[in-house]
LODRENPA-152198 format. One record per residue: residue in three letters; chain; x, y, z of N, C-alpha, C in turn. Coordinates in Angstrom, 1 decimal. Atoms other than C-alpha are relative to their C-alpha. Example, Ala and Ser with C-alpha at 12.3 -4.5 7.8 and 13.67 -1.06 7.14 Angstrom:
<rs>
+-----+----+--------+--------+--------+--------+--------+--------+--------+--------+--------+
!  aa ! ch !     nu !     nv !     nw !    cau !    cav !    caw !     cu !     cv !     cw !
+-----+----+--------+--------+--------+--------+--------+--------+--------+--------+--------+
! ALA !  A !    0.9 !   -1.2 !    0.0 !   12.3 !   -4.5 !    7.8 !    0.9 !    1.2 !    0.0 !
! SER !  A !   -0.9 !   -1.1 !    0.0 !   13.7 !   -1.1 !    7.1 !   -0.8 !    1.1 !    0.8 !
+-----+----+--------+--------+--------+--------+--------+--------+--------+--------+--------+
</rs>
This chain:
<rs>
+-----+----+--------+--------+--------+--------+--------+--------+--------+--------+--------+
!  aa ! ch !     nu !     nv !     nw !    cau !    cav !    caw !     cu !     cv !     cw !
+-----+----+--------+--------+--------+--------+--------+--------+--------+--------+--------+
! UNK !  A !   -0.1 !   -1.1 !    1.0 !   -4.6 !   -4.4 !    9.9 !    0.2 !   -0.5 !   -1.4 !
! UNK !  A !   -0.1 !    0.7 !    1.5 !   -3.5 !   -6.5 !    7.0 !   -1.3 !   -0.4 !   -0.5 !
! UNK !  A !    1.0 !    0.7 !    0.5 !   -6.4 !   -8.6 !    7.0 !   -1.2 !    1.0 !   -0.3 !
! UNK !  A !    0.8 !   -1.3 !    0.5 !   -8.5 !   -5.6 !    6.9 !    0.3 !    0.7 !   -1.2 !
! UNK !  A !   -0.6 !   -0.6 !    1.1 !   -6.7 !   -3.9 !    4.1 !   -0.5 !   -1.0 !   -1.2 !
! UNK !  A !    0.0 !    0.7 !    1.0 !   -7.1 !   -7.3 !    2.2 !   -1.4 !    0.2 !   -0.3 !
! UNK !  A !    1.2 !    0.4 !   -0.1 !  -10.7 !   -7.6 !    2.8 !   -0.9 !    1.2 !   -0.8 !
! UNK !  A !    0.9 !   -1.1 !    0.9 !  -11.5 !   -3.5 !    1.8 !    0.5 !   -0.1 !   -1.5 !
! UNK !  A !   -0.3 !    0.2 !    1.7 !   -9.5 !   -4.2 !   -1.6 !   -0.8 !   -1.1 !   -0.6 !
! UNK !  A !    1.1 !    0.9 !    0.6 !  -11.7 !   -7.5 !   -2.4 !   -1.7 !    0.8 !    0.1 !
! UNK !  A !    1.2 !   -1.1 !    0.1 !  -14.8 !   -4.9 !   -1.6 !    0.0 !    0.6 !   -1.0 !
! UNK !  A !    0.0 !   -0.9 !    1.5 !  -13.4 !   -2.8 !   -4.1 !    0.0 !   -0.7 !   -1.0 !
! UNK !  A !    0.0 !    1.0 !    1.1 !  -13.0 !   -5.1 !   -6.8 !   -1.7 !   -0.3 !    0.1 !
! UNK !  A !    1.7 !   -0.1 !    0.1 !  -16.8 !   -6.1 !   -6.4 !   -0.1 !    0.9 !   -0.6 !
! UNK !  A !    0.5 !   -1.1 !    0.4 !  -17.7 !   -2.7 !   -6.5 !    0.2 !    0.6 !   -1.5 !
! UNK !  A !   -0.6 !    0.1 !    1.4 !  -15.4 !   -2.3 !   -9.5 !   -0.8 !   -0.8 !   -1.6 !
! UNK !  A !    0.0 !    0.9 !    0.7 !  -16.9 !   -5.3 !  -11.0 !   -1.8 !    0.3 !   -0.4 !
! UNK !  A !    1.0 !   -0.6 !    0.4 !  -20.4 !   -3.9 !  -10.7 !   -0.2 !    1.0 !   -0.7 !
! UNK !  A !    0.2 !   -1.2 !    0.9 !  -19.9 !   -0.5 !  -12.0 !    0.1 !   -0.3 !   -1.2 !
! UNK !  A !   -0.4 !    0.3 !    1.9 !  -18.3 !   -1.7 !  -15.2 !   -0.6 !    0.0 !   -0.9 !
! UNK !  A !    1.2 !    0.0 !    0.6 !  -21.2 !   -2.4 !  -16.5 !   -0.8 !    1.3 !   -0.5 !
! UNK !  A !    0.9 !   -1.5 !    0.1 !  -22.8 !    0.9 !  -16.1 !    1.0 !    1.5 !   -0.3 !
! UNK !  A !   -1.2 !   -0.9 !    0.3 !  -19.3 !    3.1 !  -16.9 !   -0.4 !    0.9 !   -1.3 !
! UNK !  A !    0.2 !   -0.9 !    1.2 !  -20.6 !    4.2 !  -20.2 !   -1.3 !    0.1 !   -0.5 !
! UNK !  A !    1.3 !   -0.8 !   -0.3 !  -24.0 !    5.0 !  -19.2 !   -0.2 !    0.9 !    0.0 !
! UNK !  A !    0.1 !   -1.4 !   -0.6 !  -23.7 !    7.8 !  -17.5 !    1.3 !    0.4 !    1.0 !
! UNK !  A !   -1.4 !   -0.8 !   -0.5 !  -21.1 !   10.1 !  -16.1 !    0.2 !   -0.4 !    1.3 !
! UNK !  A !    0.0 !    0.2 !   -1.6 !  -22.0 !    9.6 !  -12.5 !    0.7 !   -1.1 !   -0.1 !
! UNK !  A !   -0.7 !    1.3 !   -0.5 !  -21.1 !    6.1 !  -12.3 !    1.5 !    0.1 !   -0.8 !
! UNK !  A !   -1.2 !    0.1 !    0.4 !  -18.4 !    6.5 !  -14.6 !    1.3 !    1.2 !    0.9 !
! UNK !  A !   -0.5 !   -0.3 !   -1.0 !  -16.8 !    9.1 !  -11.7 !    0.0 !   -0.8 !    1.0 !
! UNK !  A !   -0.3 !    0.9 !   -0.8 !  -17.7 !    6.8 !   -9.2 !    0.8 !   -1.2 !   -0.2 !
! UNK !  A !   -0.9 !    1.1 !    0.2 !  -15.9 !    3.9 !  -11.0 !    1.8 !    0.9 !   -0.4 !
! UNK !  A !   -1.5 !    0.0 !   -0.1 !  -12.6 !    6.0 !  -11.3 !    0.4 !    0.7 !    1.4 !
! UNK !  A !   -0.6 !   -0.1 !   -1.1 !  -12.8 !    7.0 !   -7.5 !   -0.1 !   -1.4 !    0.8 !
! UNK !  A !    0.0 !    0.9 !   -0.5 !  -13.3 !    3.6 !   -6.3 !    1.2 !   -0.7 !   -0.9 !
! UNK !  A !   -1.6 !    0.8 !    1.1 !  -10.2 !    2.4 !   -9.1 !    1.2 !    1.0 !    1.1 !
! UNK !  A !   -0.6 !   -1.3 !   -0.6 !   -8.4 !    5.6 !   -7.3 !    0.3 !   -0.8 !    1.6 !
! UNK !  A !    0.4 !    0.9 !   -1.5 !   -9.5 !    4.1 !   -3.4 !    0.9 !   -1.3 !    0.0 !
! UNK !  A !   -0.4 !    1.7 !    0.1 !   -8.3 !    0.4 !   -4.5 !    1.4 !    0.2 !    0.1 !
! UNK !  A !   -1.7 !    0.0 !    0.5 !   -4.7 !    1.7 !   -5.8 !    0.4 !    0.9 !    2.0 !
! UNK !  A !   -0.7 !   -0.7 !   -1.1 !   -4.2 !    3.8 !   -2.4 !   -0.2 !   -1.2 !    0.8 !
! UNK !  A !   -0.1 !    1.1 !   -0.9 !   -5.0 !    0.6 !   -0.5 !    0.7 !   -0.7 !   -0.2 !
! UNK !  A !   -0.8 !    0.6 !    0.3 !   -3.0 !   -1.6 !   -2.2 !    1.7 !    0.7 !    0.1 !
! UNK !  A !   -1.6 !   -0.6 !   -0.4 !    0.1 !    0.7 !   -2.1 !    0.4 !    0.0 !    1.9 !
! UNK !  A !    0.4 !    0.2 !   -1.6 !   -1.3 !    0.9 !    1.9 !    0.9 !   -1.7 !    0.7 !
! UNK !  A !   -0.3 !    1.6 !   -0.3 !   -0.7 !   -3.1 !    2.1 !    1.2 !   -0.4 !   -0.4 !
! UNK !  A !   -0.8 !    0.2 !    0.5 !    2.5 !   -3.1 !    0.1 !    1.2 !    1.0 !    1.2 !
! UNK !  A !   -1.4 !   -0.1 !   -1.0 !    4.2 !   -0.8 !    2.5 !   -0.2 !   -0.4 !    1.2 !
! UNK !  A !    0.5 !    0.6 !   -0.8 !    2.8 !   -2.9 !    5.4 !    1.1 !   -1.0 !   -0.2 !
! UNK !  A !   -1.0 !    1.0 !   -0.5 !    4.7 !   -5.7 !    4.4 !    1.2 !    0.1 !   -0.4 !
! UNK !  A !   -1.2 !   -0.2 !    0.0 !    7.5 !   -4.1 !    3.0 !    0.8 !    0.4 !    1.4 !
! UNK !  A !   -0.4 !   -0.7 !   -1.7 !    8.1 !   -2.6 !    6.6 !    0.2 !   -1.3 !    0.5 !
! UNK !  A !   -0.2 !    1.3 !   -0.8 !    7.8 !   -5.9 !    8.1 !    1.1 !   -1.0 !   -0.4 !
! UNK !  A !   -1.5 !    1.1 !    0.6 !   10.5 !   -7.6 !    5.8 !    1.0 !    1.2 !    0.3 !
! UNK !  A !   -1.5 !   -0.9 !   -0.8 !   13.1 !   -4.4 !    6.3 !    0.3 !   -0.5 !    1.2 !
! UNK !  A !   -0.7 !   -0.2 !   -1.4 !   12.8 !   -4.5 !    9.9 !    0.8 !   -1.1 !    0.2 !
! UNK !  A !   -0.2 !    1.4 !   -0.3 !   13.3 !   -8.5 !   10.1 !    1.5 !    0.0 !   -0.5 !
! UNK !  A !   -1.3 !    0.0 !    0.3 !   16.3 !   -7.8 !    8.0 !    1.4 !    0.9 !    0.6 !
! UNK !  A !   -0.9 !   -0.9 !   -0.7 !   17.5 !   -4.8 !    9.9 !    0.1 !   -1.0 !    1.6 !
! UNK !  A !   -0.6 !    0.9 !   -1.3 !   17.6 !   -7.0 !   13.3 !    0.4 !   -1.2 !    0.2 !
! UNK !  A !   -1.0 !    0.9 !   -0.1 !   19.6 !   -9.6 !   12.2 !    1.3 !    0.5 !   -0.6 !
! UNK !  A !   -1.3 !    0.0 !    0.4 !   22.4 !   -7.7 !   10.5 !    0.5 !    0.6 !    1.0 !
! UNK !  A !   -0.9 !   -0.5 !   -1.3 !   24.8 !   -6.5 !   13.6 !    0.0 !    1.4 !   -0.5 !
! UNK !  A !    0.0 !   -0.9 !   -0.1 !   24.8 !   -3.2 !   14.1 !    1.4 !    0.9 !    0.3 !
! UNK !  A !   -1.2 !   -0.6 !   -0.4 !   28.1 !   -0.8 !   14.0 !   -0.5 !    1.5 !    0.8 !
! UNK !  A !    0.3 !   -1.1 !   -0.3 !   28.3 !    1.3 !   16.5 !    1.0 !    1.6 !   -0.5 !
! UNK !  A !   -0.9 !   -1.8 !    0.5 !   29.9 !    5.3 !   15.5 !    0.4 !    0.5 !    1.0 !
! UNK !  A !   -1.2 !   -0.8 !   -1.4 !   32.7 !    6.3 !   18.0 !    0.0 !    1.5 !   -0.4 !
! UNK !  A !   -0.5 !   -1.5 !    0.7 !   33.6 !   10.5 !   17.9 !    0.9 !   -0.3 !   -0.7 !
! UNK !  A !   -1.2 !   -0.7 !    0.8 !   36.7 !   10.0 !   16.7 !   -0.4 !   -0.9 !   -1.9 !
! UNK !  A !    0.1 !   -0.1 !    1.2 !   35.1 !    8.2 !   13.3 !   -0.5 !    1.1 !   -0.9 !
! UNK !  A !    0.6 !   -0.9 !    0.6 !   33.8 !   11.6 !   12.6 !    1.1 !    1.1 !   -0.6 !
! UNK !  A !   -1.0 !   -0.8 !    0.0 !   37.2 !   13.1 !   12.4 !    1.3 !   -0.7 !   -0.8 !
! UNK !  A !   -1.2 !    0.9 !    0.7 !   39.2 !   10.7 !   10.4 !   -0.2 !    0.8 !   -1.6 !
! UNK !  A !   -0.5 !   -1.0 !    1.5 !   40.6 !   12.1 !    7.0 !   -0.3 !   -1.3 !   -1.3 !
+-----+----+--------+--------+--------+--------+--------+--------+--------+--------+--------+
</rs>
């Protein structure tokens, strides 16, 4: 899944790198270069909570766990 994520954002970037060129041509391309800048940023936010999730968890199953008795629900 990662490695796919990485691979469609180096896609975009290309594509990025070709439109640039043609951005202030004409309109078309210059919508298509701000839905493929659009595309890239939602992928990259995609791959950032990818491995944010993977470092929490790693952190969550080494700190010990307390468990919650009833009666801590009732303490003053």
């Amino acid at each position: 899944m990662k490695r796919e994520l990485i691979k469609t954002i180096q896609e975009k970037e290309v594509q990025l790198s070709k439109l640039k060129a043609h951005v202030d041509k004409s309109s078309v391309c210059s919508e298509l270069y701000n839905k493929v800048v659009l595309e890239k940023a939602i992928l990259k936010k995609e791959l950032e909570k990818l491995e944010q999730n993977t470092f929490v968890k790693r952190i969550k199953s080494l700190l010990p766990r307390k468990k919650t008795l009833i009666c801590d629900y009732f303490k003053n």
